[in-house]
Structure formats: structure tokens, C-alpha cells
N, C-alpha and C positions, 0 to 999 in steps of 0.2 A: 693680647690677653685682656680679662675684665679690668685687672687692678690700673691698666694706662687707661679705662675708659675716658677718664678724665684728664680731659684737657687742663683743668683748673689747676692741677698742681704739677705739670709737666717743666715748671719751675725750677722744682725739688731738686738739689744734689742729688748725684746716682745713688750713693750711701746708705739717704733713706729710704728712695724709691726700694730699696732692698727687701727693705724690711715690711713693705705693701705686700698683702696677700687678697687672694679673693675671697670677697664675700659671699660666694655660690648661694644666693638666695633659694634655688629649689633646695636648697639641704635642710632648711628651715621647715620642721612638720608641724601638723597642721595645732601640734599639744604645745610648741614652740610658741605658735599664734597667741595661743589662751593665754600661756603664761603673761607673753607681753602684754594684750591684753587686760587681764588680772591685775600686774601691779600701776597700768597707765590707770586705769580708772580708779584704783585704790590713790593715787598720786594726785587726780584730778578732785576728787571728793573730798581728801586728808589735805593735802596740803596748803589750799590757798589760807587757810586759817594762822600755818606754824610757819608758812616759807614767807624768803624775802621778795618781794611785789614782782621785782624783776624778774625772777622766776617764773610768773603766770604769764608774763606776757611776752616771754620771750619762747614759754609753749605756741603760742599765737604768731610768732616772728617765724618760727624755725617750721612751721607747719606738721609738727611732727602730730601722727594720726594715734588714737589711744586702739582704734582696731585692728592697726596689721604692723608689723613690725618694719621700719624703716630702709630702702636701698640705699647704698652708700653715693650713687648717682644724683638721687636726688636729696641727700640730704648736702652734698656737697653744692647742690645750683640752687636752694634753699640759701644754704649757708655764705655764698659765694655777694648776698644781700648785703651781707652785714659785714664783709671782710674777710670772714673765714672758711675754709673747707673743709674735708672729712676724707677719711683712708680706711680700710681696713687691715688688721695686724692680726697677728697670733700673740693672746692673751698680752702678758708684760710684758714689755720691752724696756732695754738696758732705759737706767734712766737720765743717761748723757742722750742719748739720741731722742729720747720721750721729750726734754727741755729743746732740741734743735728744732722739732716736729712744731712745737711750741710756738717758737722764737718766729718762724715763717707763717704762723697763724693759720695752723693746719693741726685738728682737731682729730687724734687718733682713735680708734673706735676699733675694740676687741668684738672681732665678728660674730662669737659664740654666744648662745645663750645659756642663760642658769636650766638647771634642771627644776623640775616640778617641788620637787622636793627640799632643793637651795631657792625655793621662790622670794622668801621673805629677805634674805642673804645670804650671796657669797662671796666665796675670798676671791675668787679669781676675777679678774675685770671680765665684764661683758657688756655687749651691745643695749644693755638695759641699763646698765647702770655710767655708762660714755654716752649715749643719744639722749634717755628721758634724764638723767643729770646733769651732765657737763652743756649738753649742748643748747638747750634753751635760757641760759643766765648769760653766755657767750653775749647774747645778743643785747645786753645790757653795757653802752659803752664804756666805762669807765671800770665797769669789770673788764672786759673784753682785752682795753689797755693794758692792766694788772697782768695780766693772763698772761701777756706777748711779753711782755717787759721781764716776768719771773723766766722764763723759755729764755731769752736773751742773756741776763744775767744767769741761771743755772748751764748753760753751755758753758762758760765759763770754770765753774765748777772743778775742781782737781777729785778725782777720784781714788780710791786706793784701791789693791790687791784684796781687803776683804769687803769693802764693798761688792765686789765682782762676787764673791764666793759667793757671799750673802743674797746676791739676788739672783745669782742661780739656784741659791737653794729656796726662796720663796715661791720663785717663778714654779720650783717642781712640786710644792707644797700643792698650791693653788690648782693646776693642772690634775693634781693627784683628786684633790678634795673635790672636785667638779666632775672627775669623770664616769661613768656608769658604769655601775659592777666592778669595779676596782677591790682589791683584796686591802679588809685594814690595815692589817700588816704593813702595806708598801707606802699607808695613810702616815705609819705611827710611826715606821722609821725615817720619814720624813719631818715629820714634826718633832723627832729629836735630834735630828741635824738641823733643823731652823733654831732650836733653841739651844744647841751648843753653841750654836754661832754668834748670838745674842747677848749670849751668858758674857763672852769673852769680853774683858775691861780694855778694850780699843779706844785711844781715842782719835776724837771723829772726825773724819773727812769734811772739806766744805762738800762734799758733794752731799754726805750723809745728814748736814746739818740744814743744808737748803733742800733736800728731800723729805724732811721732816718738820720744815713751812709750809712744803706744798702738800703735804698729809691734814697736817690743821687747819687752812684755809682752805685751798682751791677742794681739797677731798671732804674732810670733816668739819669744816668751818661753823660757827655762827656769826650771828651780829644785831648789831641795835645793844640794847641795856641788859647789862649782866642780868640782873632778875628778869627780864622778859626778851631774851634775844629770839631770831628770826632763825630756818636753816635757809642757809645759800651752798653749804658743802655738795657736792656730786654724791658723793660716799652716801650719803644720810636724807638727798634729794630720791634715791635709787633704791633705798632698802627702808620698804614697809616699817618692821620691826626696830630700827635703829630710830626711825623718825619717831618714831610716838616715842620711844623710850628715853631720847638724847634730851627730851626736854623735863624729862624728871627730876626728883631732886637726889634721887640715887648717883646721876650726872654730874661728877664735880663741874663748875663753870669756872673760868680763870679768863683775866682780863689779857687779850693779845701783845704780846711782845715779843722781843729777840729769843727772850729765853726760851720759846716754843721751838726753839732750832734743837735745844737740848732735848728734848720731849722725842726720845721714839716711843714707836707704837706696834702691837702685834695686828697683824690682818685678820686672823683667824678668830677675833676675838671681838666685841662691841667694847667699846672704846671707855676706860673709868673717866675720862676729864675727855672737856671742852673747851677750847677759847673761842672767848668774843671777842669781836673786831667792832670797833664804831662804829663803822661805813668804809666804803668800799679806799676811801683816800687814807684813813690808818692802814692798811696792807701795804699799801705804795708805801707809805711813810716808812715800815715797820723792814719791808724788801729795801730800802735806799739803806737804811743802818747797817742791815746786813750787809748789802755788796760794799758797803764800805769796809770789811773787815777781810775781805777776799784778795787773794795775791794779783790779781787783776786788777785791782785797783791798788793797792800795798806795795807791790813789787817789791824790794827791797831782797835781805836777805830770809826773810819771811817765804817773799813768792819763790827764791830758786829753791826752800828749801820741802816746801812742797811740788815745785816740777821737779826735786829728785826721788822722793816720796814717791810720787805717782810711776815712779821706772817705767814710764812710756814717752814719745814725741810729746815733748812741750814746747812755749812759745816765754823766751825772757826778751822785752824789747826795750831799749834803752833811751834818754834823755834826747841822742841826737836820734831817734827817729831808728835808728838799724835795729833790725829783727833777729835775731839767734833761735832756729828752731831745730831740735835734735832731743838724744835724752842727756839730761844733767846728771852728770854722775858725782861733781867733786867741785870746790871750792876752796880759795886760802881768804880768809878774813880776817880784819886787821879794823880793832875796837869797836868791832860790830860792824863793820863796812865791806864788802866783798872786794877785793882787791884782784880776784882771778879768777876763772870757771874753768870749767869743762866740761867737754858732751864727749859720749863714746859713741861710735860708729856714723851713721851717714849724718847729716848735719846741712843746711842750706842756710844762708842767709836773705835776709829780704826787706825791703822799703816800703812804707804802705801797701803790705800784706803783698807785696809782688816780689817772686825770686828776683835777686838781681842776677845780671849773665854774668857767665861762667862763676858762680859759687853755689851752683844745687849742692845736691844727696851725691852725685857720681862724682862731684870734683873735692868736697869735704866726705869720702866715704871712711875715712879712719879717725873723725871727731875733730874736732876745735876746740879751742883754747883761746881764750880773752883776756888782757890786763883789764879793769875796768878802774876809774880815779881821774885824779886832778894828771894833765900834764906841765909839768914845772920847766921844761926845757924848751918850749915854742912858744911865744906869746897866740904867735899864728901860722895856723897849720898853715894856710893857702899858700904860706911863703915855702913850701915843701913842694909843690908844683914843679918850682923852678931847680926842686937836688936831684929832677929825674936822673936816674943810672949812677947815681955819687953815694958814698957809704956815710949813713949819717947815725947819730944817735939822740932816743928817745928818753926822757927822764920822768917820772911821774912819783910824784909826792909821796906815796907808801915802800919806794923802793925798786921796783920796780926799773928797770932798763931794757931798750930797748937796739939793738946796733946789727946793722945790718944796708944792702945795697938796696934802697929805695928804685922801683920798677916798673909801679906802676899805681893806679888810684883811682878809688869810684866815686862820682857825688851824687847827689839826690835830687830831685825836679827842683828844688831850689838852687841849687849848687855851693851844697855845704857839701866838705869832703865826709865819706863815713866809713871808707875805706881805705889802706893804702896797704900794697903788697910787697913783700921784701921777701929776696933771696941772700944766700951765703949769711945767715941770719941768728944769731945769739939771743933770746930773752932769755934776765936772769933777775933775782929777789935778793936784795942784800938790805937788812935789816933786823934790827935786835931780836926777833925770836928766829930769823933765817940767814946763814951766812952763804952767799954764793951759790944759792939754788937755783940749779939749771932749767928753765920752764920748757926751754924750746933750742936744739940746736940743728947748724945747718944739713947733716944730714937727713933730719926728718921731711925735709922738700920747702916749698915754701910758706914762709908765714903770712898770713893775713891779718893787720890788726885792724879790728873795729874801733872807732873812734865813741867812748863811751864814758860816762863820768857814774852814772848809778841806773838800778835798772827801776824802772820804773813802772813796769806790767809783769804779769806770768800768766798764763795761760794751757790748757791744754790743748793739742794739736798743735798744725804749722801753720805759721802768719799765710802762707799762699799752698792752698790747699793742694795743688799742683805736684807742690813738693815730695808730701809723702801723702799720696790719694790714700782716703780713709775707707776702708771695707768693712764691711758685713761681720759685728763681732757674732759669732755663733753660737746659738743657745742653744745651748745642754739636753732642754728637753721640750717637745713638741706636743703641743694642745692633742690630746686623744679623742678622735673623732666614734663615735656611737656608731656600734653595730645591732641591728633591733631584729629580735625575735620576731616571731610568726605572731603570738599573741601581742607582741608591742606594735605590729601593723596593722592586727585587727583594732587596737584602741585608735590607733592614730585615724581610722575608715570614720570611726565613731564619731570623733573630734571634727573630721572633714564636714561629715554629716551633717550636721548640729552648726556649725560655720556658714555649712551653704542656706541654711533656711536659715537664719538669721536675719541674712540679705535678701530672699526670696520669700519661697510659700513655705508656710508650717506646716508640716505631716504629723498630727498628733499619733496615728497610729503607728507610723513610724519611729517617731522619739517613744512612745509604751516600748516598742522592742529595744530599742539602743538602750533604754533605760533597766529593762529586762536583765541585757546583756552584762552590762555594769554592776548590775548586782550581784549576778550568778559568778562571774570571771574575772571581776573589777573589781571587788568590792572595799579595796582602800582608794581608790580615785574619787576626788572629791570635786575634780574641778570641773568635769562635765557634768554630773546633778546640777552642780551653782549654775551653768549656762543654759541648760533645759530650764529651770525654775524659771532663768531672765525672760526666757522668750513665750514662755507658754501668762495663760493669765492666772492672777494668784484665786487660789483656794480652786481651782481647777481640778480634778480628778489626777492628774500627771504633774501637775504639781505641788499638789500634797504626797502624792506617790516620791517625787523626787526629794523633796523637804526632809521627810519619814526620812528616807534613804542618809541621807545629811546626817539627821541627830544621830544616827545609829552608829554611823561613822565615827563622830567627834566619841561618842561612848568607848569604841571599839580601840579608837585610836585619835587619843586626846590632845597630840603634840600638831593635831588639824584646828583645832575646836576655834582657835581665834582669827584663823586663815576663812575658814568656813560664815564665823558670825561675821567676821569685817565684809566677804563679799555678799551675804546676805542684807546686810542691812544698808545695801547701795542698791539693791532691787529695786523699781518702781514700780 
């Protein structure tokens, strides 16, 4: 199929290659063209003045054309320059898999384009606003770094149960609001389940707090000096109308920090505040703050208490190196210290992210269970080597006991023990909030303890991917593909028309009729006049003909009139 065309990312986990769709370039007509078109040149004329440098000249890097709309082929052996590539997706993807896409330095790209009428902006991601935004600042190192590093660190990220809701219900928002001829109705009761969900006083996920850094920078960003910053946001690189306006003083501007995590935002709406960023090295700075505050780095009882949170496969890995991947369900702590866990159902353990043999998912498939602490009764494990098949007991500082026929034992590439297996086997808790509580007896089969003092990571997913392969979460609702009328083919012939002499010979008797035609059957399309006007010469007979046609337009229908003046006054 087209989406393996590319060698470049055959790299990829299966996972994400999932979530690759084709970009069926012929689907692309020829009013598709104009539009992109329309806002490239509108972006090439406007922007070098408001954007950050890097941005012009990674237009120049990335070779993207302002006349035809990009293949994902070659934007990806373009891209493939500078370290990065490109995919095509359906609209938004979950944004745990958007951060992985990220983290491999593989640049996703929502294949659809805006409609004629979303030209200035839309909610939905699309190929105009991920190619002429995201992908020519890419090529600006130290951005580029930023970019991978946020994708790295947001994989990380724990997510919740309404995040999930949350962005299936955006995802349908977006799809809804983008698609042709759609009934308001199915517009509005969307937009009030987006804003029920909004409404709700949730607090916030790290997923939702590092999704709402990468909102204010990598999407809606500035930078340089609060009174006179620069745009570098994709968001605001990509939409006409949000670029002129973001730099008004209607704009609140606010100087970049942590607190920007706090700051959600609606899609559907131009944005009241802005943060600015110094340069591209405060992000970095501003993203290290942050993943310092993440269970992935925190671990403790913090991170288990977000992998139970998240009630999916998460990763708790401890001091001596051993991995605990399953879902956390339960915990005993003892003055803020975790003294015990638990996972329900399949469960693997792992060493530098590799299962070790015999403890996957099918041999811990009923959960596991950890003392974690000081142990007080060994000085040294390794001297346990030598009680193979003898009944020994374990003693650990919180209370904790362990007694049982020692069997057997795992170590790690170094050869520190991290495991050791017992049958006919008793853990028990005896301590002043617990008298004689039974954790573990021998009829449940046998025990394995992890050799563990504090945990010191959490994470989502399994240490070894191996363990529980990650599939294809499924989204809810699917990009609505355009079905076009009789008269919607006849404009698109029009549009072809006017395309092909552009590049060729000009048929002025020809454009008279197409022009004709647009007035008589067309008469709200604006944006093939604007392209007749380019190509014919001014004060021409057919191009005061087309002009005329213009003003009558923006009269008729005013919510053009700035669409119209901005591509008129890039005529030459």
C-alpha cells in the first residue's frame, strides 16, 4: 500500500504504522490546489515581517512549493535532510501516540485539507496547517531538538479515563465542523458535549498538562520580547486570520512558564492569551521543569499513584534495576513510604526493558505482589545463593516477613540478585497499624520477590514492549470524506481550467466564459475571480470584468471582503 511507500519510517513500532493512512493525492481537486495555494502565498507575503527567521528559511529547507500542495513521499525525502519525516493520519490522533510519533522524529501530517470556506481557519488539523506550519521551523536545529525531546518526555505522560473521553469528543468536534453539508444540529450537539466535558473541575493529568505546553509553544507559541515577540506556533504559522490578529493588543501576551501547563485552551475558538518564549533554549529550560515533576522521574508513591490512576498497563521500576509492568491496583504505605503493591491480572517483570525468562504476562497472569524497603535480616543477599532448597526467612524494616523454601533466583547483566523465588511460602505485615496480615500464602502457588528498596520511575506501558504489544486504540469517529455534486464538478473543471493556463497559454476568450459561468451559477466563489485577475493583465477588459465581480461579492457577502482585499493586494 502507499502509506509503506516509505522506506524512511519502516523503523516505526507496528502501533504506529497503524495509525498511517493514505494520502490519495488524486482526492485532492483542483479548488483543494487554490486553497493551498491562497494561504501559501498569503503566508509567503505576511509572514517574513511577524515570524521567527527560522521559519523562512526552513520554507527554503523543506522545499515546500506555495503552488501545489505537498506528497507525503516527498516531503518525507525532503525531510529525511534534516532528520525528520512525515506520515499521513486521519485528522487527530490520541495524543500518547502524536508524542511517540514525535519522540522518533516523524512528523504527522492530517492528509485533509480545510474547506474553501475554513480557509482562514480550522479546528480540525490539516495538511496546511502540519506541512506550511510545523514542517519548515523543524528544520531549525535547536527547535528540531525541542520537538523530539517534548515527544520523548510526553510518551511518558500518564493519561486518564477523561482525557480519553475528552479527545474523542474534540476529535468529533473537529471532523463535524470541517465536513461538507453537515447538519448544525450534529455541529451543536457536539459542541455541548465538548463543553460539558470542559466544564467538569477534573484535576489534571500529566498527559493534559504537557498537552497544554505543547498547545502554547510547538502550536500557538511566540517569542523574542513580550512587546514585540515573533510567531514560531504552527497553529498561528497556518491560519491567515489568527496571524494578524495574535499580535494585537486585544492578545493578552504572558511571559512563558510552567504555569502554561495550567492554561487549557478551546480549538474552536482564537485564542484570548499568548505566551512568549525567549528563544528556543527557555522551552527546553521550561519542558526540563516540567518532566521533573512527572512520575517518571518522581517515582515514588506519587508515580504508583498515578499508574493506578491511569487503570491501564503501567511500568513501576525500582532502585535495583527490576521492572514491575501490569495495572496497579493497591498499595500498603507506611509514613509516606510504600511498603507493598499490587497489580491485577497479567503482570511481567523486566531488566533493562527486557522480560526476563519465565516471568511474562502467561506465568504472572493473576497479578503480583511486592514488599518494597530496607531488608534488616541479610546484610547480604548473595549469601542466599548458597540456602538453595532450605526454608529461610526474610525480615524488612516496615514489618514485613518473609518465610518460605528458597528455589530459586534471577540476576541481572551485572550479577546482582533481583529476584528470588519461594514455594510453601508465608508473607506476612505485623505492625502497629497491621497485626498478622496475611499478604501472601502457600496455597496461592509461588512467590516471587523482587529485590526492591523504593521505586524510583512510573511510567505508561511495559518496560519490554514484547510483554503486552500495544494496539491500535480506536477512534470513535472517522474524517468524513466529500461527496460533490454535479454543479460542485462543474466548478472544480473551472478551477482545473484556470490551473492549467497559469502554467501554459492564456485563453482570454476562455477565462470571459469561465468568468461568465461564475457569475451566473457561482456567484459566492471568490477565489477563482482572485486567480483570473493574477494571471490576466491589470486594467484589462477581463480583469476589471473579474475585479467588478469581487467588489460585488465582498457587498453581497461581507464575511469575504478581507479574504478578497488580502489576495488582491499580493496581485502584481
Amino acid at each position: 500500500m502507499e502509506k509503506y511507500y516509505n522506506q524512511h519510517v519502516k523503523h516505526l513500532p507496528k502501533h504506529l504504522l497503524d495509525y498511517v493512512v493514505d494520502q490519495n493525492y488524486d482526492h485532492y481537486t483542483p479548488v483543494d490546489q487554490a486553497v493551498w495555494r491562497y494561504v501559501m502565498r498569503q503566508n509567503v507575503n505576511y509572514l517574513p515581517s511577524v515570524c521567527h527567521g527560522s521559519y523562512l528559511e526552513g520554507l527554503k529547507k523543506t522545499g515546500l512549493s506555495t503552488e501545489c500542495i505537498p506528497s507525503m513521499y516527498g516531503m518525507s525525502r525532503i525531510l529525511k535532510d534534516i532528520g525528520w519525516y512525515a506520515v499521513a493520519v486521519d485528522g487527530f490522533i490520541p495524543p500518547t501516540v502524536f508524542m511517540e510519533f514525535q519522540a522518533y522524529n516523524v512528523l504527522v501530517i492530517a492528509a485533509d485539507i480545510r474547506q474553501i470556506n475554513h480557509i482562514g481557519y480550522t479546528p480540525a488539523p490539516d495538511i496546511l496547517h502540519e506541512a506550511a506550519g510545523h514542517a519548515p521551523i523543524i528544520a531549525d536545529k535547536s527547535y528540531s531538538q525541542y520537538l523530539k525531546k517534548f515527544g520523548e518526555i510526553g510518551s511518558k505522560a500518564f493519561s486518564s479515563s477523561y482525557d480519553i473521553e475528552l479527545f474523542d469528543a474534540i476529535r468529533e468536534l473537529s471532523i463535524l465542523k470541517e465536513a461538507p453539508q453537515i447538519e448544525q444540529s450534529k455541529i451543536l450537539l457536539a459542541e455541548k458535549k465538548v463543553l460539558e466535558l470542559q466544564s467538569h473541575n477534573n484535576e489534571l493529568s500529566e498527559m493534559a498538562k504537557i498537552r497544554n505546553l505543547h498547545w502554547w509553544t510547538v502550536e500557538y507559541g511566540l517569542i523574542g520580547a513580550l512587546d514585540n515577540p515573533k510567531i514560531y506556533g504552527a497553529g498561528l504559522l497556518s491560519s491567515i486570520s489568527e496571524s494578524v490578529n495574535c499580535l494585537s493588543s486585544k492578545v493578552q501576551k504572558i511571559d512563558y512558564d510552567i504555569k502554561a501547563s495550567e492554561f487549557g485552551f478551546d480549538i474552536t475558538k482564537e485564542q484570548p492569551q499568548l505566551f512568549v518564549a525567549k528563544d528556543f533554549k527557555h522551552l527546553n529550560s521550561v519542558l526540563e521543569e516540567f518532566a521533573n515533576t512527572m512520575a517518571f522521574r518522581l517515582g515514588g508513591k506519587y508515580g504508583l499513584d498515578q499508574a493506578i490512576n491511569s487503570k491501564s498497563i503501567s511500568t513501576c521500576e525500582f532502585d535495583s534495576g527490576i521492572q514491575v509492568s501490569g495495572i496497579f491496583t493497591e498499595y500498603i504505605h507506611q509514613d509516606n513510604k510504600i511498603i507493598y503493591l499490587k497489580t491485577t491480572g497479567p503482570t511481567a517483570l523486566a531488566s533493562q526493558n527486557k522480560q526476563l525468562k519465565n516471568h511474562g504476562p502467561k506465568y504472572h497472569h493473576e497479578g503480583f505482589g511486592a514488599p518494597i524497603g530496607l531488608i534488616t535480616s541479610h546484610n547480604n543477599l548473595h549469601s542466599l545463593k548458597d540456602e538453595i532448597n532450605k526454608n529461610i526467612t526474610i525480615n524488612y524494616d516496615s514489618g514485613i516477613s518473609i518465610e518460605g523454601t528458597l528455589f530459586d533466583f534471577v540476576e541481572d547483566s551485572h550479577g546482582n540478585i533481583i529476584v528470588f523465588s519461594f514455594k510453601d511460602c508465608w508473607v506476612k505485615l505485623d505492625n502497629k497499624e497491621n497485626e498478622n496480615l496475611i499478604l501472601f500464602e502457600p496455597s496461592w502457588g509461588i512467590f516471587d520477590l523482587i529485590i526492591a528498596t523504593r521505586i524510583t520511575s512510573a511510567y505508561p506501558g511495559s518496560a519490554d514492549r514484547k510483554s503486552f504489544p500495544i494496539t491500535k486504540i480506536d477512534l470513535k469517529s472517522q474524517t468524513i470524506q466529500p461527496s460533490y455534486t454535479i454543479d460542485e464538478k462543474k466548478l472544480h473543471q473551472l478551477y482545473f481550467k484556470v490551473r492549467n493556463m497559469r502554467s501554459g497559454e492564456i485563453n482570454v476568450k476562455e477565462l470571459e466564459f469561465i468568468l461568465d459561468i461564475l457569475m451566473n451559477d457561482f456567484e459566492q466563489d471568490w477565489l477563482l475571480s482572485l486567480e483570473i485577475c493574477e494571471i490576466v493583465e491589470k486594467k484589462s477588459k477581463i480583469f476589471n470584468k473579474a475585479y467588478q465581480h469581487l467588489l460585488n461579492i465582498q457587498k453581497k457577502y461581507p464575511e469575504n471582503k478581507k479574504l478578497i482585499l488580502d489576495g488582491l493586494s499580493i496581485i502584481k
